[in-house]
N, C-alpha and C positions, 0 to 999 in steps of 0.2 A: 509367918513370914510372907509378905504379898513383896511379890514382884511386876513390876509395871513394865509394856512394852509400851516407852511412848510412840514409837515410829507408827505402829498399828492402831496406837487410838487415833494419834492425825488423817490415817487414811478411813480409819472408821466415821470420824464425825467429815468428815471431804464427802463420802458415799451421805452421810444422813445431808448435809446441805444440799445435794444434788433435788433431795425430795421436799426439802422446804419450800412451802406456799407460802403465797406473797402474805405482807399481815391484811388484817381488817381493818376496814375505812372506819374513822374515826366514830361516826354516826351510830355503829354496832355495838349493841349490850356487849359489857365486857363483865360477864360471870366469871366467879374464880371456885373449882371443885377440890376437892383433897380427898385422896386414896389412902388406906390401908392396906395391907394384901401380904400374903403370905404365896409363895411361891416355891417349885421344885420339879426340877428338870436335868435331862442329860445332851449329851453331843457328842458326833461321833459324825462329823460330815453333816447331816441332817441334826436339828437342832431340836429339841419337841421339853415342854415345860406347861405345865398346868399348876394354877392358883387359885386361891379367893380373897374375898376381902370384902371392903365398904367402902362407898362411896358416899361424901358429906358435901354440899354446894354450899356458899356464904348465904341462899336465899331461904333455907331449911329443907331442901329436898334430899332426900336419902336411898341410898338403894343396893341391896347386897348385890356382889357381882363376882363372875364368874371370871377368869385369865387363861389363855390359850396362848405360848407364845409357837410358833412355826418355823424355820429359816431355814441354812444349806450356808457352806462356808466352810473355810479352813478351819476344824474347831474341833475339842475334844474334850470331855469331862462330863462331869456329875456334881451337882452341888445344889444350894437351898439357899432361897432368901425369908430369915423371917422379919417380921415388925418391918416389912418395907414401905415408906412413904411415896406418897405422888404427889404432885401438882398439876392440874387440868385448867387451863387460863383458855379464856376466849372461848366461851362457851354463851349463848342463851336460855339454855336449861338443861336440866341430867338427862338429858335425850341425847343432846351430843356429844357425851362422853360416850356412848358405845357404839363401837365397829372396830373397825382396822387402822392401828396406825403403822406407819413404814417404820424401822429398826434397824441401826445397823450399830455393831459393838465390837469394841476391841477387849477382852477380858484376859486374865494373868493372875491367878491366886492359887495358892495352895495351903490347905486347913483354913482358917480364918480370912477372909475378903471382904471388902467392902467395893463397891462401884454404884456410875451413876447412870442415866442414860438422860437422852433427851430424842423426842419420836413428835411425828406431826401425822394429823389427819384431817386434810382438808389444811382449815384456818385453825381448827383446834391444835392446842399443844399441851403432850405428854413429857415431865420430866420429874422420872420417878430415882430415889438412891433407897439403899437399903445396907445389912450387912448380912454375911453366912458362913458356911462351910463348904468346904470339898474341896476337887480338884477342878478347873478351866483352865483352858487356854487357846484362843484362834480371835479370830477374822469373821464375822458373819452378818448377813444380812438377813433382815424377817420380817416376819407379821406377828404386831401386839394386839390381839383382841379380847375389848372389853365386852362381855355382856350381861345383863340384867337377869339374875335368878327370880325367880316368879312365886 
């Protein structure tokens, strides 16, 4: 059973346009990368979830990587994403797929959920869906960080 609070996803994606950078001038490589990642986390007021995954760019570069997400918000649960997909656009190579991108979410599921996000960093953009389990539900704003296991 997923319940959806649309009033919260409009103020969710209101807050993520706030952090929207302007696009890239025409003249810039426009690389496109693609995420796998598996994901699992709680909330509880402060939001904390740790992943992995791989990262694949259209030009052949590859790179396992690591998920930390971070935030604070009206928000509460426990739950897991697996087989979750990304999309990474506007990139010049898999160097700019890792840092911090801004996040902010409306979520509402209980046992089985699905959701999507869309996150920016810089000129880069993150928008990954996936499906899970558990229990969410709030308001939250964070930090998505990719990085590069070695």
């Amino acid at each position: 059973m997923i319940k959806r609070m649309t009033g919260l996803a409009v103020l969710a994606l209101a807050v993520a346009g706030v952090f929207s950078a302007q696009p890239a001038k025409a003249d810039d490589a426009a690389l496109k990368c693609h995420m796998d990642f598996n994901l699992k986390g709680w909330s509880a007021i402060y939001k904390k979830a740790d992943g992995a995954g791989k990262v694949r760019c259209e030009n052949g570069q590859t790179a396992n990587i690591k998920i930390e997400v971070r935030g604070g918000g009206l928000t509460a649960g426990k739950w897991q994403i697996n087989d979750g997909k990304g999309d990474i656009t506007n990139v010049k190579s898999i160097n700019d797929v890792f840092g911090d991108y801004v996040a902010a979410n409306a979520d509402a599921g209980v046992v089985k959920s699905a959701g999507s996000s869309v996150m920016t960093k810089g000129t880069v953009s993150l928008a990954i869906t996936g499906t899970g389990e558990g229990v969410n539900l709030g308001v939250d704003v964070g930090k998505f960080t990719i990085t590069r296991v070695k």
